[in-house]
RODO-2510 file (C-alpha; in nm, 4 decimals, decimal comma):
residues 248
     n   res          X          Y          Z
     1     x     0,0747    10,8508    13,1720
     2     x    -0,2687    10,7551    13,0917
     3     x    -0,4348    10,5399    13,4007
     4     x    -0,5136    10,2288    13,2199
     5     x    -0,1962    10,1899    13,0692
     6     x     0,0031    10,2924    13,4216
     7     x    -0,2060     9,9692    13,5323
     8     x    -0,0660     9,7532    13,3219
     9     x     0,2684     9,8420    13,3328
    10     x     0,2296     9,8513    13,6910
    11     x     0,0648     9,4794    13,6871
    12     x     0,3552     9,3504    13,4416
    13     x     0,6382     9,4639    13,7063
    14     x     0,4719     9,3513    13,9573
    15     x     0,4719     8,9663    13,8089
    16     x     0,8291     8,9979    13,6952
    17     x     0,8980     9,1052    14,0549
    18     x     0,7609     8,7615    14,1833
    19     x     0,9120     8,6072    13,9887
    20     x     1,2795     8,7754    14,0324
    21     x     1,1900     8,7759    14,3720
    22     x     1,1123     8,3565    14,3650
    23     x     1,4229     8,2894    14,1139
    24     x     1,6507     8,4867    14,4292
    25     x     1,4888     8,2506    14,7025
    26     x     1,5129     7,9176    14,5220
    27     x     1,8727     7,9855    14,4836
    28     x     1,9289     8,0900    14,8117
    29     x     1,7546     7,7480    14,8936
    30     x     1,9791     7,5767    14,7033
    31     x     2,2674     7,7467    14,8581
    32     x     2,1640     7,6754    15,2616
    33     x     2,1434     8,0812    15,2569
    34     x     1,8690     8,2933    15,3308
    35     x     1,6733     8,5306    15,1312
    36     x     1,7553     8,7915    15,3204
    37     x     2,1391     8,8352    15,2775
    38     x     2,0753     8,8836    14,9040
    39     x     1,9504     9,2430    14,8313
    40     x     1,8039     9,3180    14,5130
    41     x     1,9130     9,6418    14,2708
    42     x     1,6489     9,7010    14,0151
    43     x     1,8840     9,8310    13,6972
    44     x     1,6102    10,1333    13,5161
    45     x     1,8709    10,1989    13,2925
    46     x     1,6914    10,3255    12,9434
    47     x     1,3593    10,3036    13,1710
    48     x     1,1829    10,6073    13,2165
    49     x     1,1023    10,7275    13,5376
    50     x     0,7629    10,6655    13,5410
    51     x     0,8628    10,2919    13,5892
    52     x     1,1346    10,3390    13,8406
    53     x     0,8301    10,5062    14,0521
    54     x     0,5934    10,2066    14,0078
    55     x     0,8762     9,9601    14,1069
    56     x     0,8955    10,2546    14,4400
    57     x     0,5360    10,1498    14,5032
    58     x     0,5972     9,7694    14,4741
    59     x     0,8408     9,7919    14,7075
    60     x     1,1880     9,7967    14,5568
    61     x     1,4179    10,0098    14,7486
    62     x     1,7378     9,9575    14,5430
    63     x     1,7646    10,1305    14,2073
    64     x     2,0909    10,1353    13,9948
    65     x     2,1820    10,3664    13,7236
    66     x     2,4836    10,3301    13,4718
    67     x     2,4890    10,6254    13,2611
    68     x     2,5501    10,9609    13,4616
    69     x     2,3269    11,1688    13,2439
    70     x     2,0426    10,9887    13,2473
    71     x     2,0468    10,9039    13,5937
    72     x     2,0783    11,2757    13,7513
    73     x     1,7414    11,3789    13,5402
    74     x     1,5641    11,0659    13,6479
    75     x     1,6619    11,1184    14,0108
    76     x     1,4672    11,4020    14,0197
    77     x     1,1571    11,2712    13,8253
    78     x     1,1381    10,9842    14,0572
    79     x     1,1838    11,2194    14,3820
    80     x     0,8666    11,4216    14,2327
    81     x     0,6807    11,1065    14,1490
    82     x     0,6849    10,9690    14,4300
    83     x     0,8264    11,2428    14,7061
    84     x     0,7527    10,9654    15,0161
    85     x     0,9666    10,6757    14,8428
    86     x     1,2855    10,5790    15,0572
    87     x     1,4397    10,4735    14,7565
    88     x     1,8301    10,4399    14,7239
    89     x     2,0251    10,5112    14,4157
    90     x     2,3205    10,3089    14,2758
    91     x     2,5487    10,4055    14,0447
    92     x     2,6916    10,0656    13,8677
    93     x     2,8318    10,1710    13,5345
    94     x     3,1780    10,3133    13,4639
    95     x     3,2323    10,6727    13,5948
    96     x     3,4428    10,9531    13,4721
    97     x     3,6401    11,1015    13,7186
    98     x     3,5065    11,4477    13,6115
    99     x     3,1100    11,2910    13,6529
   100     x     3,2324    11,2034    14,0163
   101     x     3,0383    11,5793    14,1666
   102     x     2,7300    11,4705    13,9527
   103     x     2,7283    11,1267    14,1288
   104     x     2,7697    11,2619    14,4982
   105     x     2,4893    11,4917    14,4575
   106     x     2,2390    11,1579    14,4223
   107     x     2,4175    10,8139    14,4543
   108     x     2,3611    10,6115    14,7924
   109     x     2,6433    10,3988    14,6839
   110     x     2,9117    10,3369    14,3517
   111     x     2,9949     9,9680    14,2955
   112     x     3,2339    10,0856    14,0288
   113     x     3,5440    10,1950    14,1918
   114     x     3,8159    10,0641    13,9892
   115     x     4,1518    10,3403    14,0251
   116     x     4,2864    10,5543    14,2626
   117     x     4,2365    10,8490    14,0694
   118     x     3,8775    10,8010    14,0362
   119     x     3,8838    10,7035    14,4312
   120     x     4,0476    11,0637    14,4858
   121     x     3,7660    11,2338    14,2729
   122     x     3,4535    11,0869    14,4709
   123     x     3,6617    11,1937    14,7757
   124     x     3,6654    11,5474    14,7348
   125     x     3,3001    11,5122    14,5069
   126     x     3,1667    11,4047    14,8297
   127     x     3,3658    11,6612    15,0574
   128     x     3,2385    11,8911    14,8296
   129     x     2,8407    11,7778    14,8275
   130     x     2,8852    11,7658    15,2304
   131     x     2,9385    12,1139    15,2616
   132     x     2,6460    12,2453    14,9921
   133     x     2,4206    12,0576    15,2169
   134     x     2,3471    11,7944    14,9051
   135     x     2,4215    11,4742    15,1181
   136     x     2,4128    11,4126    15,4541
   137     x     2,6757    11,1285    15,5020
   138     x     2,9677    10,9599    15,3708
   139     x     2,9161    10,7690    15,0099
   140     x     2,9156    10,3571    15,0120
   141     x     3,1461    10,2304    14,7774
   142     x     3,2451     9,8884    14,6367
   143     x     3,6256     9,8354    14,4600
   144     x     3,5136     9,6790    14,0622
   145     x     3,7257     9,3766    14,0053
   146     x     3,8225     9,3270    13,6766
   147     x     3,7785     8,9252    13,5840
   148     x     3,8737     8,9202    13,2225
   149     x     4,1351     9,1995    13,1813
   150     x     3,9472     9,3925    12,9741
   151     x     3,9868     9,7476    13,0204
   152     x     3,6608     9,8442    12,8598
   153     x     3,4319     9,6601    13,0848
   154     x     3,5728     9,8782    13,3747
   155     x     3,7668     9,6831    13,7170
   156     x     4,0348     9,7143    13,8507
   157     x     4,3440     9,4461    13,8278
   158     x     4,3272     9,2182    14,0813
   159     x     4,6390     9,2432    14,1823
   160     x     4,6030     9,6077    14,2593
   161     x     4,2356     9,5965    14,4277
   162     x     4,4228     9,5838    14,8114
   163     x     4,5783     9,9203    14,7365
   164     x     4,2974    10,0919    14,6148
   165     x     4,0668     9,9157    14,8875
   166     x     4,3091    10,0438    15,1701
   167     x     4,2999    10,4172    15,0071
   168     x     3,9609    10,3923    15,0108
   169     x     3,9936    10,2929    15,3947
   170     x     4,1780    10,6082    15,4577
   171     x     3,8560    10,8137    15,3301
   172     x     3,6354    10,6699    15,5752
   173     x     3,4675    10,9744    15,6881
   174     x     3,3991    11,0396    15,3573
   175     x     3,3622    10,6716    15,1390
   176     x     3,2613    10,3826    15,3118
   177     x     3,3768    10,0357    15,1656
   178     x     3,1507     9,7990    15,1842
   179     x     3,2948     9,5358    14,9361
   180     x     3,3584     9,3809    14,5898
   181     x     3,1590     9,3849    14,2256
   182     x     3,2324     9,2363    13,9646
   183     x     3,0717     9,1571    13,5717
   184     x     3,1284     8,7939    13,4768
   185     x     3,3145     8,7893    13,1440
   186     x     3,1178     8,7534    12,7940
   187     x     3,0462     8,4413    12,6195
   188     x     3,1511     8,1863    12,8640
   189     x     3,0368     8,0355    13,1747
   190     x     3,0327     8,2374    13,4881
   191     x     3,0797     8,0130    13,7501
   192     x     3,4910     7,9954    13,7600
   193     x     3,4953     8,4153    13,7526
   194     x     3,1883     8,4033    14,0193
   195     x     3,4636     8,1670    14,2197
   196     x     3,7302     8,3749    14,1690
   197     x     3,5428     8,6660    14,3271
   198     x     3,4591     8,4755    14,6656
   199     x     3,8197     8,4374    14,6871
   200     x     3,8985     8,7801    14,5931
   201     x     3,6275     8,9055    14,8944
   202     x     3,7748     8,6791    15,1631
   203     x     4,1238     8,8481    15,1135
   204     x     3,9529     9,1786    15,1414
   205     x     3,8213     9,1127    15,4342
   206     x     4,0991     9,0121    15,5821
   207     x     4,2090     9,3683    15,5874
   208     x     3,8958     9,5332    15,5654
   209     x     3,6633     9,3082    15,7861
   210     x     3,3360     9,5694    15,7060
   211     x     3,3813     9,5264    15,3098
   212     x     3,1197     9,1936    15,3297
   213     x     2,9403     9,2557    14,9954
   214     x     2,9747     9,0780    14,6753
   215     x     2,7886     9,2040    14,3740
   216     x     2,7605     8,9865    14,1694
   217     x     2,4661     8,8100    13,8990
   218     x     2,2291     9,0151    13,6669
   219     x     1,8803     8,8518    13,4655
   220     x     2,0529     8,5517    13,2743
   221     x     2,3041     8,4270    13,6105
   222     x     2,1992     8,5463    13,9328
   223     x     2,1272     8,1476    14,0501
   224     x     2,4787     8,1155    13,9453
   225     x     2,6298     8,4061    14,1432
   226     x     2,4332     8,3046    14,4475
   227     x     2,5959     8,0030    14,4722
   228     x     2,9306     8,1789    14,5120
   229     x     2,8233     8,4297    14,7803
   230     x     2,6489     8,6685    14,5942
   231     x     2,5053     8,9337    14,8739
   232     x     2,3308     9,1824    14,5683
   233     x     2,1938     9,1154    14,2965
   234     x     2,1910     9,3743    13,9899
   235     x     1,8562     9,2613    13,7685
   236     x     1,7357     9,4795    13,4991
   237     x     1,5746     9,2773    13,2011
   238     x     1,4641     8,9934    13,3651
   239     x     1,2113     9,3171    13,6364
   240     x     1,1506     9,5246    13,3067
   241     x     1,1885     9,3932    13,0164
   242     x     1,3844     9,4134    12,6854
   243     x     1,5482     9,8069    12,7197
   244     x     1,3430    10,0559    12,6530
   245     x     1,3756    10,4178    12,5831
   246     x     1,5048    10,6304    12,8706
   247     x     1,2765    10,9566    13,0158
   248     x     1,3808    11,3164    12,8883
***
């Protein structure tokens, strides 16, 4: 990339950063929280690399990926970019049980965990990834709550999230829960499903005391999800813009 548009690019992130970073605090103000118990996952999906590695330099630690194929690639681009970065991956889109090996080769953590079967698959993915030497521990994973019953958004029923939380349990020296996600439904206002979800996290954790994270709030309600507990935040057009056009 030439050097004086790298500069810009790197300028412009670095404003919308502030300003994410600002928008976070002020609601975690508002809420009597802190700052700090609200992590921040910067979504590159459609980004190239070359941006993922300047949001590495800024200091963003968190990057999430939806699409399996264009994440694996841009793994490795970012890794050459920028060899030093402590950067962890995230894999927040729906996943194919047969994408699961692909994921365990890169992914610090899936926040879409919505069945048993695909449960089973990142189980023996990450078994699997363990003994090729391609990880070094167990996978973090969050159960996907499904808030409007719509099967092609991803979740799992709510009524079913205990029993695929406590076979996730089971895995523990392989997955590691660590809590809840959820996408607030289209077209209507977030707050009641952002509710919902603090209610469906304290009944986890009445089982599974360790799942404390709530995912919750992208660009256009993360003041909203905040309010209601939100411990991550999943921000992708409000850090880099309207989508661009994703690295080879």
């Amino acid at each position: 990339m030439d050097g004086a548009v790298n500069n810009q690019r790197y300028e412009e992130l670095a404003a919308s950063l502030r300003e994410v970073t600002e928008r976070v605090a002020s609601a975690c103000r508002q809420a009597g929280r802190s700052p700090d118990e609200v992590r921040l996952i910067a979504v590159t999906k459609t980004f190239p690399a070359s941006d993922a590695a300047l949001l590495a330099d800024l200091g963003v630690r968190e990057l999430g990926e939806n699409r399996v194929q264009e994440a694996a690639g841009k793994v490795d681009e970012v890794a050459r970019l920028r060899p030093e970065a402590d950067v962890r991956w995230h894999m927040l889109g729906q996943l194919q049980r047969n994408k699961a090996r692909s994921v365990a080769r890169w992914a610090a953590e899936v926040q879409s965990v919505d069945s048993l079967r695909l449960a089973g698959a990142l189980t023996k993915a990450v078994r699997a990834a363990l003994d090729a030497g391609e990880r070094d521990r167990p996978l973090d994973v969050l159960v996907q709550a499904s808030l409007d019953d719509d099967p092609s958004r991803g979740g799992c029923p709510v009524d079913d999230l205990s029993e695929l939380a406590d076979a996730i349990a089971r895995q523990s020296d392989l997955l590691h829960l660590r809590g809840v996600m959820a996408v607030a439904p289209l077209g209507v206002d977030p707050e009641p499903a952002f509710e919902r979800l603090a209610s469906i996290s304290e009944m986890l954790r009445k089982d599974h005391p360790e799942a404390t994270e709530i995912s919750a709030g992208m660009s256009g309600d993360l003041d909203k999800a905040i309010a209601y507990g939100s411990t991550c935040v999943r921000v992708g057009t409000a850090l880099l813009g309207g989508r661009g056009l994703a690295s080879p």
